[in-house]
C-alpha atoms as a printed R data frame, in Angstrom:
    type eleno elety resid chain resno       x       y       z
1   ATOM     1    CA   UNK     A     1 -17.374 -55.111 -25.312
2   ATOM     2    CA   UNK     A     2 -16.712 -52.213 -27.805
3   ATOM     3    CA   UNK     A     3 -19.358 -50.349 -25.924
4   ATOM     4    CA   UNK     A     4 -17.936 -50.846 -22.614
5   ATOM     5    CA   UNK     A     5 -14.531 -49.693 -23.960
6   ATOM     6    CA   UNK     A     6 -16.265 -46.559 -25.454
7   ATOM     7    CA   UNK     A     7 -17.856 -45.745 -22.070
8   ATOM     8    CA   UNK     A     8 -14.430 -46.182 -20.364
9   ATOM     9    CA   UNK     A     9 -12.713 -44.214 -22.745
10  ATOM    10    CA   UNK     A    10 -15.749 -41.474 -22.489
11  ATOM    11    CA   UNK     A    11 -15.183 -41.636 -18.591
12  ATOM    12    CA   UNK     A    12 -11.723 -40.941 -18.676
13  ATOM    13    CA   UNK     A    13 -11.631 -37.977 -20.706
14  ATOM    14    CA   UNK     A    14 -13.757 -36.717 -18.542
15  ATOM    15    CA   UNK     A    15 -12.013 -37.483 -15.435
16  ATOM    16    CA   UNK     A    16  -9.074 -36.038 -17.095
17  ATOM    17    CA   UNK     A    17 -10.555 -32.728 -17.854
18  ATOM    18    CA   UNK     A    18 -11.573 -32.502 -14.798
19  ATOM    19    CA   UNK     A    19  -7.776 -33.138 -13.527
20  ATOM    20    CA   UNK     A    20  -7.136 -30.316 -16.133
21  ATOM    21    CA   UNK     A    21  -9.154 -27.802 -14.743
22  ATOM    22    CA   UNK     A    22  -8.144 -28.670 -10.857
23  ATOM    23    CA   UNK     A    23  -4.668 -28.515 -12.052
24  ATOM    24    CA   UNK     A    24  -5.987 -24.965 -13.775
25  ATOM    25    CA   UNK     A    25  -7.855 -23.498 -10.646
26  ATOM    26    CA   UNK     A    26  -6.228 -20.365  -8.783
27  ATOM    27    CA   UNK     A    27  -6.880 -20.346  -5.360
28  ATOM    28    CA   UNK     A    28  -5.618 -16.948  -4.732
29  ATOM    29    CA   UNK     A    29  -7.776 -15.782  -8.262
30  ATOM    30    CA   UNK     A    30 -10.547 -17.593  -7.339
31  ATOM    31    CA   UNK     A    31 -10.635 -15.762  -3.538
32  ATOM    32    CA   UNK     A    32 -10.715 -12.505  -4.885
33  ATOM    33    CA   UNK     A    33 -12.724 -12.526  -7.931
34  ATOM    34    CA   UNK     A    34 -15.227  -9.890  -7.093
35  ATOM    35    CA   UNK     A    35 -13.909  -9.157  -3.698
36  ATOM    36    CA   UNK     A    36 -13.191  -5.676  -2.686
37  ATOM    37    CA   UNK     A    37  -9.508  -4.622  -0.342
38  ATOM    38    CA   UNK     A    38 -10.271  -2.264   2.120
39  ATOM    39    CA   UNK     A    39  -6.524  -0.011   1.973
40  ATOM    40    CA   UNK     A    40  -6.474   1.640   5.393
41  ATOM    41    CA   UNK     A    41  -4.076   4.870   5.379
42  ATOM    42    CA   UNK     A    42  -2.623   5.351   9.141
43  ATOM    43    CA   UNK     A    43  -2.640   9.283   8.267
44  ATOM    44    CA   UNK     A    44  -5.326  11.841   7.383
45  ATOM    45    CA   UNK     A    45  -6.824  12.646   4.119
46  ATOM    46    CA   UNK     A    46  -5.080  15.012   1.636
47  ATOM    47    CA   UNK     A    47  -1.544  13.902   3.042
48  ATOM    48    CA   UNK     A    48   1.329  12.236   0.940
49  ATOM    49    CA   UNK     A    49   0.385   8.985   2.658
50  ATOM    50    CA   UNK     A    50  -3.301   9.338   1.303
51  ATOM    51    CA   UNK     A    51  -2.709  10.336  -2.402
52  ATOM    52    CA   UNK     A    52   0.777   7.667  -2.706
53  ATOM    53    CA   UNK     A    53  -1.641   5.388  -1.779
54  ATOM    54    CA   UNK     A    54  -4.591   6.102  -3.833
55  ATOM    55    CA   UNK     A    55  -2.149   6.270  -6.971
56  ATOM    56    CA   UNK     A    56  -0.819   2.866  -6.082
57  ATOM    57    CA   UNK     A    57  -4.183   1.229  -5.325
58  ATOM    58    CA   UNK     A    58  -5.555   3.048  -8.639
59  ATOM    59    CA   UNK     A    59  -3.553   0.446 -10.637
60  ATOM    60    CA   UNK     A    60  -2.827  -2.320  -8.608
61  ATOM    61    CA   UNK     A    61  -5.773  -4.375  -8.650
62  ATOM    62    CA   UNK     A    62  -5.576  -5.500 -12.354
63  ATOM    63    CA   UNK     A    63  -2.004  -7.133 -10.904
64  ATOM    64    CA   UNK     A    64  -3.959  -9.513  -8.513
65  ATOM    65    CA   UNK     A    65  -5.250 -12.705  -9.373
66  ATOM    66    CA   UNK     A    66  -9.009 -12.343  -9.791
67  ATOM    67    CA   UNK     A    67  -8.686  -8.317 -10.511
68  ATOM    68    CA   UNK     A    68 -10.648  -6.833  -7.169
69  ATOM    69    CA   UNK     A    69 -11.605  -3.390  -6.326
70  ATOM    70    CA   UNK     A    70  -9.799  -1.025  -3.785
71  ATOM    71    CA   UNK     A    71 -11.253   1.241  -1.749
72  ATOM    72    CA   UNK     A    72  -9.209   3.683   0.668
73  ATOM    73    CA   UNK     A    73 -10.154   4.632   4.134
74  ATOM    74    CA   UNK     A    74  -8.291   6.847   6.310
75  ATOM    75    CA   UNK     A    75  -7.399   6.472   9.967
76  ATOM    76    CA   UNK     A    76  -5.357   8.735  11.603
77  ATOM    77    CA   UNK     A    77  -3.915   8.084  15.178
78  ATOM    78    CA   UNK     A    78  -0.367   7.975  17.186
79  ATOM    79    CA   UNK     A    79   1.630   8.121  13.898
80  ATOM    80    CA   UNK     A    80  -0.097   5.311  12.583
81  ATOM    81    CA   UNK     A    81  -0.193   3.413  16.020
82  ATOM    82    CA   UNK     A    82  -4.025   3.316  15.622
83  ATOM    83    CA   UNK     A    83  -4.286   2.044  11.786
84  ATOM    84    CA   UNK     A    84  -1.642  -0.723  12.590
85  ATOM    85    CA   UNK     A    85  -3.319  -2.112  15.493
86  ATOM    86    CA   UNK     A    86  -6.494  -2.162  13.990
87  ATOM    87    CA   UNK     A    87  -5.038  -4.270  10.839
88  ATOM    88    CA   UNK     A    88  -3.216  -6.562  13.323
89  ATOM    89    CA   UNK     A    89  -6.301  -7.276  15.654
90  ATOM    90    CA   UNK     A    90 -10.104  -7.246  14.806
91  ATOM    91    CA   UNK     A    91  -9.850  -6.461  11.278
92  ATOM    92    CA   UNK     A    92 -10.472  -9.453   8.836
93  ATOM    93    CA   UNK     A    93  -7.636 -11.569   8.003
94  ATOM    94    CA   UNK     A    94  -8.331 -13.006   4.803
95  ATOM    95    CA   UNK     A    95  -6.069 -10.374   2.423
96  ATOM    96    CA   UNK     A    96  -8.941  -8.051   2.134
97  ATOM    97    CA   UNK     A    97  -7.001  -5.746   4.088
98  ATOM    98    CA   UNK     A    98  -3.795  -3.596   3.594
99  ATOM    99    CA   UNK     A    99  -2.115  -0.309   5.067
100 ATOM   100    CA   UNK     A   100   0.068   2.276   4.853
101 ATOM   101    CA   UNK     A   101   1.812   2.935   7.961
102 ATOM   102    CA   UNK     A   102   4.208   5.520   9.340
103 ATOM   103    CA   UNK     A   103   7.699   4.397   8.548
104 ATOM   104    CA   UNK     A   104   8.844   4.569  12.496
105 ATOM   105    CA   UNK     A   105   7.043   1.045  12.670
106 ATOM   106    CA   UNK     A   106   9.950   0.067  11.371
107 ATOM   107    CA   UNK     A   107  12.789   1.257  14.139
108 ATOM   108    CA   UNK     A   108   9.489   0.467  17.019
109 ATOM   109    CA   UNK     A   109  11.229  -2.972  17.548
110 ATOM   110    CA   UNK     A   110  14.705  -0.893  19.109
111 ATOM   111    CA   UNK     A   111  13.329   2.552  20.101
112 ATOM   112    CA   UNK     A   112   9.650   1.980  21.295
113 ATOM   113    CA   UNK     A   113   9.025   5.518  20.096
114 ATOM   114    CA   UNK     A   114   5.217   5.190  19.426
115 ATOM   115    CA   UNK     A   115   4.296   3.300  23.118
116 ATOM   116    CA   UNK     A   116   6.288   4.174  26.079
117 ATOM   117    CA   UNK     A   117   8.388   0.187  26.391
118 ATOM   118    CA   UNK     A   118   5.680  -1.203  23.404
119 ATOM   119    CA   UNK     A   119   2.613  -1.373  26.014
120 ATOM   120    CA   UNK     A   120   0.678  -0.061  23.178
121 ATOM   121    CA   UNK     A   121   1.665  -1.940  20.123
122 ATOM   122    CA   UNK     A   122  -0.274  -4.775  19.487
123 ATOM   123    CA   UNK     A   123   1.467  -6.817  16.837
124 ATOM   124    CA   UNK     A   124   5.242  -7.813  15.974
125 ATOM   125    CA   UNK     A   125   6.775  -5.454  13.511
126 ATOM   126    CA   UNK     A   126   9.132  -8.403  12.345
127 ATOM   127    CA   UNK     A   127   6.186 -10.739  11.657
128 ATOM   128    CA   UNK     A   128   3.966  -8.831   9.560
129 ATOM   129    CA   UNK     A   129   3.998  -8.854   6.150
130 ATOM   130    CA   UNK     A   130   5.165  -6.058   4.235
131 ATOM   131    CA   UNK     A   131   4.024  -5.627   0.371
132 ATOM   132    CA   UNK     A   132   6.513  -2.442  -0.303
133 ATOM   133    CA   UNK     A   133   7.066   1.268  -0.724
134 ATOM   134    CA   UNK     A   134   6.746   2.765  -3.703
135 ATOM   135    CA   UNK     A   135   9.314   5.966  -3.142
136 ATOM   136    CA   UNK     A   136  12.721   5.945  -0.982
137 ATOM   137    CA   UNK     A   137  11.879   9.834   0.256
138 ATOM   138    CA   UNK     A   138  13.549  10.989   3.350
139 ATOM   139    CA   UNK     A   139  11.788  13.907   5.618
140 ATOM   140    CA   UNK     A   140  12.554  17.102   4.661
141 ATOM   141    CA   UNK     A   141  12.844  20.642   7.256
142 ATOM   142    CA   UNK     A   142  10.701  23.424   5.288
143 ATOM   143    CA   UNK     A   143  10.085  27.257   6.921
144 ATOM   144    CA   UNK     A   144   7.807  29.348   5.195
145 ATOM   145    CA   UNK     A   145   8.850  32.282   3.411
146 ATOM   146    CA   UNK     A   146   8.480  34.769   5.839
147 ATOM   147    CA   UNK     A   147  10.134  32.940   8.435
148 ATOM   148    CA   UNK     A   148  13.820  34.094   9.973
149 ATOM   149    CA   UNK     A   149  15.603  31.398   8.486
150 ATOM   150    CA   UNK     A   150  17.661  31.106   5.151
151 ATOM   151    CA   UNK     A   151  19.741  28.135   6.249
152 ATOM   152    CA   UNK     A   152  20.116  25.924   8.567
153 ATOM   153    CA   UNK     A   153  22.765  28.375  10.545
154 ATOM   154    CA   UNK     A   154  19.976  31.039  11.537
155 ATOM   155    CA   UNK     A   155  17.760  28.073  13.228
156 ATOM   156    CA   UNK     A   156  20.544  28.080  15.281
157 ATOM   157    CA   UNK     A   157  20.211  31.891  16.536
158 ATOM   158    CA   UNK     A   158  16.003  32.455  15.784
159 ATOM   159    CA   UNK     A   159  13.602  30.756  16.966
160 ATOM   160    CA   UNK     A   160  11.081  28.866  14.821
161 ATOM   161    CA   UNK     A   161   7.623  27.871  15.489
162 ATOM   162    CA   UNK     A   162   6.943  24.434  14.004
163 ATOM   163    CA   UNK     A   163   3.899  22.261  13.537
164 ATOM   164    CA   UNK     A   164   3.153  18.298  14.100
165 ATOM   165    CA   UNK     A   165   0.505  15.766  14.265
166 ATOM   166    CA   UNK     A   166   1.580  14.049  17.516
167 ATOM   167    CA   UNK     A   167   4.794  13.340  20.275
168 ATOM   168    CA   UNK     A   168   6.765  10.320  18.507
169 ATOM   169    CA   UNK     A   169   6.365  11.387  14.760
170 ATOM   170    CA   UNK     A   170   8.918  12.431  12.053
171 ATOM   171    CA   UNK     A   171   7.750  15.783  11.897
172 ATOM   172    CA   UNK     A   172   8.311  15.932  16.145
173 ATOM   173    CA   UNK     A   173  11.183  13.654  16.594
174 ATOM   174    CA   UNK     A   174  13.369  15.039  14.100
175 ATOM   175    CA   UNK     A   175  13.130  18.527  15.187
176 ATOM   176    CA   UNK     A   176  13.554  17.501  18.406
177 ATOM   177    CA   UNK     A   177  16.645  15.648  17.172
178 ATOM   178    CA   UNK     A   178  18.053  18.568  15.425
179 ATOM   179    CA   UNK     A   179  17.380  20.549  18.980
180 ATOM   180    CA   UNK     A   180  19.058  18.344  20.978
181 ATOM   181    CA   UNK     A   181  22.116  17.267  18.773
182 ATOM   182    CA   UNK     A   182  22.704  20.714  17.231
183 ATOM   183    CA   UNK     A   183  21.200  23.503  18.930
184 ATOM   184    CA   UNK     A   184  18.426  24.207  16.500
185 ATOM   185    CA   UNK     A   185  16.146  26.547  18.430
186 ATOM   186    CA   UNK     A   186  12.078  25.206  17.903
187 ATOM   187    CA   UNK     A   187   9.051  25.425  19.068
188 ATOM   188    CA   UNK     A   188   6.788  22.811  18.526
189 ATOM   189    CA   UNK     A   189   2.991  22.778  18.439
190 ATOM   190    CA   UNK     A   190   1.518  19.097  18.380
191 ATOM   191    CA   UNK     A   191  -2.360  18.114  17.509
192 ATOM   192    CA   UNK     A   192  -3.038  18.878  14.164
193 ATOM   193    CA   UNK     A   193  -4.697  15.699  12.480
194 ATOM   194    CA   UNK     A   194  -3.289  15.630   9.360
195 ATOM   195    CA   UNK     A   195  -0.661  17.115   7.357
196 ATOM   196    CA   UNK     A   196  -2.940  19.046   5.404
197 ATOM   197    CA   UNK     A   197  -3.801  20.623   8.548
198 ATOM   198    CA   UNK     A   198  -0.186  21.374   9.358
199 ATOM   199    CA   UNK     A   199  -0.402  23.150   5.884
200 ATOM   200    CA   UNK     A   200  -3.286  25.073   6.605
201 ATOM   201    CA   UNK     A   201  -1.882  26.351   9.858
202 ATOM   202    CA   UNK     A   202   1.443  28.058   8.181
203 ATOM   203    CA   UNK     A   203  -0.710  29.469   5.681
204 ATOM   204    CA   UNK     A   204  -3.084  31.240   8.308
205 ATOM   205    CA   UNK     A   205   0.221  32.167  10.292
206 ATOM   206    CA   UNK     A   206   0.248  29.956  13.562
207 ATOM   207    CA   UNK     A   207   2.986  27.732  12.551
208 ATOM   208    CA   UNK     A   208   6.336  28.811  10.492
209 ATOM   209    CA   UNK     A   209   7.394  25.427   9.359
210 ATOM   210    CA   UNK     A   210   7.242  21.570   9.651
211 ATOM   211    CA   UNK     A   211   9.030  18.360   8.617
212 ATOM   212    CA   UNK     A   212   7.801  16.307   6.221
213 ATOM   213    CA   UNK     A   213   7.813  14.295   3.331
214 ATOM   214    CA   UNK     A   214   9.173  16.308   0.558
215 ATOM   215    CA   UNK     A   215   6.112  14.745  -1.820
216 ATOM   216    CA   UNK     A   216   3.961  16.328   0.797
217 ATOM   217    CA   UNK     A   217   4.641  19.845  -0.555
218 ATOM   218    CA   UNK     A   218   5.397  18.678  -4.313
219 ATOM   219    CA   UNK     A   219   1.936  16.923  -4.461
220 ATOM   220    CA   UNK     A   220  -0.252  18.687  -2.335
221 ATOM   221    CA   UNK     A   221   1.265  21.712  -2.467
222 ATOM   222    CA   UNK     A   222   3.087  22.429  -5.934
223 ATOM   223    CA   UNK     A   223   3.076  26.094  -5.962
224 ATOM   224    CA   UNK     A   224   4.524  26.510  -2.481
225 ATOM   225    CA   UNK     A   225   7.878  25.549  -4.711
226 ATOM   226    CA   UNK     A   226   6.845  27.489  -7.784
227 ATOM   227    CA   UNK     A   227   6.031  30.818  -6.132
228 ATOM   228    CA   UNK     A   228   8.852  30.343  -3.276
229 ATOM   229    CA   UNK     A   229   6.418  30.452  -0.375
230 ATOM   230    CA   UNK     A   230   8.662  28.160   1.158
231 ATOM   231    CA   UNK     A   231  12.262  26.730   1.654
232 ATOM   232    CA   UNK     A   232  14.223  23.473   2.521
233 ATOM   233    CA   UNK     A   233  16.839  23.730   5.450
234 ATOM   234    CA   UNK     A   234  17.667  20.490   5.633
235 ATOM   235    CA   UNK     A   235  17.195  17.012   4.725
236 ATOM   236    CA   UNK     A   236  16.975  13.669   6.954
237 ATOM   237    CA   UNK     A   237  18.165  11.017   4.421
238 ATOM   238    CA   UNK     A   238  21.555   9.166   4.232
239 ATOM   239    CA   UNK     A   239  22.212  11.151   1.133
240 ATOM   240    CA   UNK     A   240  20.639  13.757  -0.764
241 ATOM   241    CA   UNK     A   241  18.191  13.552  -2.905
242 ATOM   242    CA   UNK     A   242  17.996  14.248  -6.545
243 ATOM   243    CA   UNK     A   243  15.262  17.058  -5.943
244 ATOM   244    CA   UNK     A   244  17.463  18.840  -3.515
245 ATOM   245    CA   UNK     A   245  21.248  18.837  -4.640
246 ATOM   246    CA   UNK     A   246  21.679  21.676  -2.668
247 ATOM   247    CA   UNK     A   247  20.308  21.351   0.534
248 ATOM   248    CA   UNK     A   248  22.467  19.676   3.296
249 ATOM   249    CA   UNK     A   249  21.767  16.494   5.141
250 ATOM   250    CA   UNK     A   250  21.368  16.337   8.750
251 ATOM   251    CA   UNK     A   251  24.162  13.535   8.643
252 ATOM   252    CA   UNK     A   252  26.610  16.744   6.903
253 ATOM   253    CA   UNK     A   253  25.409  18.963   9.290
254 ATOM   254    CA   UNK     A   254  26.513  17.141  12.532
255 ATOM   255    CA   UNK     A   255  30.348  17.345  13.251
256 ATOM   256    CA   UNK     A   256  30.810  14.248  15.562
257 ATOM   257    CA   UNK     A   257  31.542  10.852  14.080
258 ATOM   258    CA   UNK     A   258  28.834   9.358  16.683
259 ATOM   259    CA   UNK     A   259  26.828  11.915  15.990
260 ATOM   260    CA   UNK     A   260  26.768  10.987  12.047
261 ATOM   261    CA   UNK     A   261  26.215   7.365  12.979
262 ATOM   262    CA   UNK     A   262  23.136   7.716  15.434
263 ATOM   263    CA   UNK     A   263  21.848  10.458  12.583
264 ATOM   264    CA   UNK     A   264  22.525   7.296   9.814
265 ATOM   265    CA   UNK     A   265  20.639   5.083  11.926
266 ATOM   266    CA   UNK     A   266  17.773   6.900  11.970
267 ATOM   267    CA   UNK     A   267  17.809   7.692   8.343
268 ATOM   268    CA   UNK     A   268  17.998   4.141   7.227
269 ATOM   269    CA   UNK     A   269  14.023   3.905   7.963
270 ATOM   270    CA   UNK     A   270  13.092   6.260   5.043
271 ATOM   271    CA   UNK     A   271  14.119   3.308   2.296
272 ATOM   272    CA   UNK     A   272  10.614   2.656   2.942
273 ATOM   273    CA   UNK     A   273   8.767   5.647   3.230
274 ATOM   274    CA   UNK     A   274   5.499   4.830   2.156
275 ATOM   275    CA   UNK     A   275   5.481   1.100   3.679
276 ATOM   276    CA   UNK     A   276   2.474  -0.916   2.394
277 ATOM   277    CA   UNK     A   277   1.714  -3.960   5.176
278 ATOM   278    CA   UNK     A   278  -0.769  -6.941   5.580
279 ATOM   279    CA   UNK     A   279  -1.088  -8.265   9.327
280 ATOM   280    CA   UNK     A   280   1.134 -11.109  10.394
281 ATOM   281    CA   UNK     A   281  -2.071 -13.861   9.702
282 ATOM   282    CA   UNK     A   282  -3.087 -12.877   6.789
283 ATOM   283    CA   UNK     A   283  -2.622 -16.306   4.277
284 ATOM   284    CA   UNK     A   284   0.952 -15.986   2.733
285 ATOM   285    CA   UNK     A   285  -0.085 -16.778  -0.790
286 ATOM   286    CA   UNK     A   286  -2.564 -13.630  -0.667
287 ATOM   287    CA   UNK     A   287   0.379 -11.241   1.043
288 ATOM   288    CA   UNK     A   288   2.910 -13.235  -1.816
289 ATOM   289    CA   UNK     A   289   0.272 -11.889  -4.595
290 ATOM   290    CA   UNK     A   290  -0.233  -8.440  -3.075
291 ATOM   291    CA   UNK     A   291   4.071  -8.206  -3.190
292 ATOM   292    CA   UNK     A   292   3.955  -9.405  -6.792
293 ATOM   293    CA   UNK     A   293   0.919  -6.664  -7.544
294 ATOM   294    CA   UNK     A   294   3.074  -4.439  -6.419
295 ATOM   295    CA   UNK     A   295   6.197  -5.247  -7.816
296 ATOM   296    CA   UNK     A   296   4.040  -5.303 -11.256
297 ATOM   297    CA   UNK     A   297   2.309  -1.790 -10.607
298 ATOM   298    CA   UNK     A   298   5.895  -0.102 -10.147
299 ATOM   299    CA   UNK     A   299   6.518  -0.586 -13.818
300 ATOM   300    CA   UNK     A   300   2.918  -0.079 -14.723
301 ATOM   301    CA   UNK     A   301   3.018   2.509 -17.604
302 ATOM   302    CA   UNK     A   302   0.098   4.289 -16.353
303 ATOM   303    CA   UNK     A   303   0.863   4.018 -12.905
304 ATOM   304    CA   UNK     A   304   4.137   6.023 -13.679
305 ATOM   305    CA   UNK     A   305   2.318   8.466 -15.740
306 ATOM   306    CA   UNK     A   306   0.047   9.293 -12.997
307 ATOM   307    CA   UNK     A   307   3.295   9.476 -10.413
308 ATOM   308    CA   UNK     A   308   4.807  11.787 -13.167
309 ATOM   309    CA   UNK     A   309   1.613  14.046 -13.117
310 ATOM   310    CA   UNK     A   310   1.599  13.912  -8.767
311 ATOM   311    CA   UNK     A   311   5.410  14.851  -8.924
312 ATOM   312    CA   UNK     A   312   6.238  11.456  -7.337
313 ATOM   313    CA   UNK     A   313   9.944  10.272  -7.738
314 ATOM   314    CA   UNK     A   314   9.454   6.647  -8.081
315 ATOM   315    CA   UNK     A   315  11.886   4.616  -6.377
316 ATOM   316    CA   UNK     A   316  10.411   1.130  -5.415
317 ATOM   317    CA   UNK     A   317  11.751  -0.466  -2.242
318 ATOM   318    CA   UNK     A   318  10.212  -4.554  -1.920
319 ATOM   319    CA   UNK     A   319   8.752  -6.469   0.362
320 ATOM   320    CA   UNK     A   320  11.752  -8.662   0.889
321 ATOM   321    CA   UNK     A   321  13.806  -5.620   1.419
322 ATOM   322    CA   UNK     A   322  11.943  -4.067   4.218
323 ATOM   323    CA   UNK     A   323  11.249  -7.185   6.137
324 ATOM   324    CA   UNK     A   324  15.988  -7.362   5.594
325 ATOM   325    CA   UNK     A   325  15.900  -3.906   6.576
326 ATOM   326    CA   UNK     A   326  13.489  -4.535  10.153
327 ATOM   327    CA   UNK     A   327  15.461  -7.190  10.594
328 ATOM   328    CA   UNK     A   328  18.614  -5.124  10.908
329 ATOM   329    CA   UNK     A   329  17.265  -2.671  12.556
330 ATOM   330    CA   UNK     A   330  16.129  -4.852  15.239
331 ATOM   331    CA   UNK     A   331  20.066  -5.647  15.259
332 ATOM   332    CA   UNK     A   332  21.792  -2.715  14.952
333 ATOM   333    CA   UNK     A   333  24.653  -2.103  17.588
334 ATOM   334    CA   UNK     A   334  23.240  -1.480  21.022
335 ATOM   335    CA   UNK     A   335  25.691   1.758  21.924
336 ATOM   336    CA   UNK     A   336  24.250   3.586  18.579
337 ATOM   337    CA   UNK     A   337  20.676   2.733  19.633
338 ATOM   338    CA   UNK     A   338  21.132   4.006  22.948
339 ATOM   339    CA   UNK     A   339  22.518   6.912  22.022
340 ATOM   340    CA   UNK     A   340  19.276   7.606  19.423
341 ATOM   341    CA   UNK     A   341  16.962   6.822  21.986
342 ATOM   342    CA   UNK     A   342  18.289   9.177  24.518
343 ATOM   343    CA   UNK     A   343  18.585  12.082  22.301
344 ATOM   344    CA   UNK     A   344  14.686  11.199  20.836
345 ATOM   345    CA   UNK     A   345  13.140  10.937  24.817
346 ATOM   346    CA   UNK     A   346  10.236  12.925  24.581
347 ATOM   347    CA   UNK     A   347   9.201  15.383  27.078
348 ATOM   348    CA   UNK     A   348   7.129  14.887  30.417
C-alpha cells in the first residue's frame, strides 16, 4: 500500500510538471526560435525607406519571442504597389514576413491613387495588419542650389525641373498638387527607381529638385544641408516640423478655406510615414508580437542611439493608431475627398 501511494504520488508530480511546462510553453517563442523574417522594403536601396528600416529591424528581433534574425530585401514598384501585393498574395503567411510600404496605402481606400478604381490592388488596406512607423515626417519640396528658386513665390514665376520614381507617388502627386492648387510652375520627369537615383540625377544636372522625405536628405545626404547645396520651399505636413521652423506649410501657403482642408486631408497620411505592415492572414498573435517588438524597439537605447547617429527624429506612431487613422480616412467627408481626387487626376 505505501508503495502504491509512493508511485501515485511520483506520478503526479510528474503529471504536474508537465502541466507546468504546458502552462510555460510560448507558442509565438516557440514559432520563431531560429526562424529568420524576411522585411521587404516597397522602395529601392539607399532610400529613407531602406535605411529606417534596416535601423528598426537592427534591434527589433531581440523584442520577439524566440529572438529571430531579419534580413531586408528591397522591391521597388508603383510606389510600393508591387511590395504590398506580393506580401498580401503568394508570400508566406506565417509572420515571417513584414514591409514597409509607401504611406499613400493608407488614403488608397478613398483616392485609388496607385490603380486606376483599385483594379490593381490586391488586398484590403483596412484589413491588414499594421505593426507601426517609427517617425511622423511629412514630405518636404527641396531645389538644388543652383536652381531659380529662393521661396516658394519664385516657383510661381520659374520654372523648375523636378524628379520622381513613378505617376501616383508623393514626390509626383504633391507637385502636381502644388501646380494645380497654386500655380507652382514644374516639370516633372518620372522613372527613376529609387530615390537615390533621384539624388544622383540633381547632382549630374538633369533634375533641379524633388519631394521627399526630409530624412531622405538628412540621412543619405547630410552634407547637402551642411554645405547648402540645397533648400526647403515648402513642407506637406499639418504643421511644421521641428527641423524646419521656418519653412511654410503647403496648408499656410493656400488662401482658400477648402483649399486648407483638402491640403489637411492629404497631410494626415504622413503620421505614418514609414508604415511597417504584415498581410491581413498572417496569425494575430505573431502580428500582436511584431506591434509589441516594435513598441519595445522605439525606446530601445541603442536603437535611439543609432537614429541619433542617422539624423532620424523619432516620433513613434502604433499599430492601433494607423489601423484608427485608415479607418478615418476611409470616412472622411465625401465633398473634401472629391475635391483631392480631382485636383490629384493624373495625366493621360
Amino acid at each position: 500500500m505505501g508503495r502504491a501511494l509512493a508511485l501515485a504520488g511520483f506520478a503526479s508530480a510528474i503529471l504536474a510538471s508537465y502541466a507546468g511546462q504546458a502552462l510555460a510553453a510560448d507558442p509565438v517563442g516557440d514559432f520563431y526560435a531560429g526562424k529568420t523574417i524576411t522585411h521587404i522594403v516597397g522602395a529601392g536601396a539607399g532610400g529613407a525607406y531602406d535605411l529606417v528600416s534596416r535601423a528598426v529591424v537592427a534591434h527589433m528581433g531581440k523584442h520577439i519571442p524566440g529572438k529571430p534574425n531579419f534580413v531586408v530585401s528591397n522591391m521597388a514598384g508603383a510606389s510600393s504597389l508591387t511590395m504590398m501585393n506580393y506580401i498580401s498574395n503568394p508570400a508566406k503567411k506565417d509572420g515571417t514576413v513584414m514591409g514597409m510600404t509607401n504611406p499613400n496605402i493608407a488614403l488608397e481606400g478613398p483616392l485609388k491613387m496607385l490603380s486606376k478604381g483599385g483594379g490593381k490592388i490586391l488586398f484590403d488596406v483596412e484589413k491588414l495588419q499594421w505593426i507601426g512607423s517609427p517617425l511622423q515626417q511629412p514630405h518636404v519640396l527641396w531645389v538644388w542650389h543652383t536652381a531659380p528658386a529662393k521661396t516658394f513665390n519664385d516657383l510661381l514665376t520659374n520654372k523648375i525641373v523636378l524628379g520622381s520614381t513613378a505617376v501616383g507617388g508623393d514626390n509626383y502627386t504633391l507637385p502636381l498638387i502644388l501646380s494645380r492648387l497654386m500655380g507652382a510652375k514644374f516639370d516633372i520627369v518620372t522613372g527613376y527607381e529609387g530615390q537615390n537615383d533621384v539624388f544622383i540625377a540633381a547632382e549630374r544636372g538633369e533634375i533641379q529638385g524633388n519631394s521627399a522625405i526630409l530624412p531622405n536628405l538628412t540621412s543619405a545626404r547630410p552634407d547637402w544641408f551642411r554645405d547648402g547645396k540645397v533648400r526647403v520651399l515648402v513642407q506637406f505636413g499639418v504643421k511644421r516640423m521641428r527641423q524646419l521652423p521656418d519653412v511654410p506649410t503647403a496648408i499656410e501657403l493656400a488662401s482658400k478655406q477648402e483649399d486648407k482642408d483638402m491640403l489637411r486631408f492629404y497631410a494626415r497620411k504622413f503620421s505614418m510615414a514609414y508604415p511597417f505592415v504584415m498581410a491581413a492572414d498572417v496569425p494575430p498573435e505573431r502580428a500582436n508580437a511584431m506591434r509589441t517588438a516594435f513598441d519595445a524597439t522605439m525606446k530601445d537605447p541603442a536603437f535611439l542611439k543609432d537614429a541619433e547617429r542617422l539624423g532620424l527624429d523619432v516620433d513613434p506612431f502604433s499599430g492601433a493608431e494607423m489601423a484608427q487613422l485608415i479607418t478615418e480616412m476611409n470616412n472622411s467627408p465625401k465633398e473634401i475627398v472629391d475635391a483631392v481626387a480631382a485636383f490629384i487626376q493624373m495625366p493621360k
